[in-house]
C-alpha positions, -999 to +999 in steps of 0.1 A: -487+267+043-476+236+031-441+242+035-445+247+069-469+216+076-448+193+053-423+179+084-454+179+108-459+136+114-493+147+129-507+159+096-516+143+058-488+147+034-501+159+000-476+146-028-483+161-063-474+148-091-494+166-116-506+146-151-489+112-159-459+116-190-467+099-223-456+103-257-488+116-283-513+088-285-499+071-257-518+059-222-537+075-210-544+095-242-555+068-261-591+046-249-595+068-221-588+104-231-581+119-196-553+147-194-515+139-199-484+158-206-470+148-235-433+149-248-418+142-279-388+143-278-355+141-252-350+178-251-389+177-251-389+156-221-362+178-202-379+212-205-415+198-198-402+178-166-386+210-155-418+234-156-435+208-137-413+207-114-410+248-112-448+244-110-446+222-077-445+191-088-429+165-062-427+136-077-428+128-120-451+103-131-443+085-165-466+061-186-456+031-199-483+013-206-497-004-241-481+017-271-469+042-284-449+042-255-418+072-244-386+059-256-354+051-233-338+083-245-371+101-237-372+082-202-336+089-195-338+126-202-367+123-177-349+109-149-322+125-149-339+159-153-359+155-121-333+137-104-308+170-106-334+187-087-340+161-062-375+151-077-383+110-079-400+096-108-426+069-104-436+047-134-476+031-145-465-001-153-485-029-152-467-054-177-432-065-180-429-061-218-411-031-223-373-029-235-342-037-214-324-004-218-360+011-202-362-010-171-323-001-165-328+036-166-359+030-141-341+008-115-306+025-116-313+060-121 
């Protein structure tokens, strides 16, 4: 059904992005405990992001917020795993503290 509703302008568009990415111990794991895929690893990263996209996922939600935080290699395998299926990836961000290489990969990826 929502295949064939998704181009209708007349009707709400549902975006999933299932839970946010994090690394273990990581927001919003940490103070909060609610549900989050975690990845530790590149490799890690690229065959979690692509069940959730095989599982419907249209967009890819990653956390970096207060620390442990995923790494640039961990973001970039990210990226450019959901990008090669045509899926976006959003970032929780709220501070501008985290490494160079990371803001790169998340403004010209």
């Amino acid at each position: 059904m929502r295949q064939n509703t998704i181009t209708d302008m007349r009707l709400a568009r549902l975006i999933a992005a299932g839970p946010l990415v994090t690394v273990p111990g990581g927001y919003p794991i940490s103070g909060n405990g609610f549900p989050a895929l975690t990845v530790t690893s590149p490799d890690d990263a690229r065959e979690k992001i692509g069940l959730l996209i095989d599982q419907g996922a249209d967009l890819i939600k990653i956390a970096l917020e207060s620390w442990p935080v995923l790494s640039a290699e961990e973001v970039s395998a990210i990226v450019e795993t959901a990008h090669k299926r045509g899926v976006p990836v959003s970032a929780h961000a709220t501070k501008i503290t985290y490494s160079p290489p990371v803001c790169r990969i998340l403004t010209c990826s």
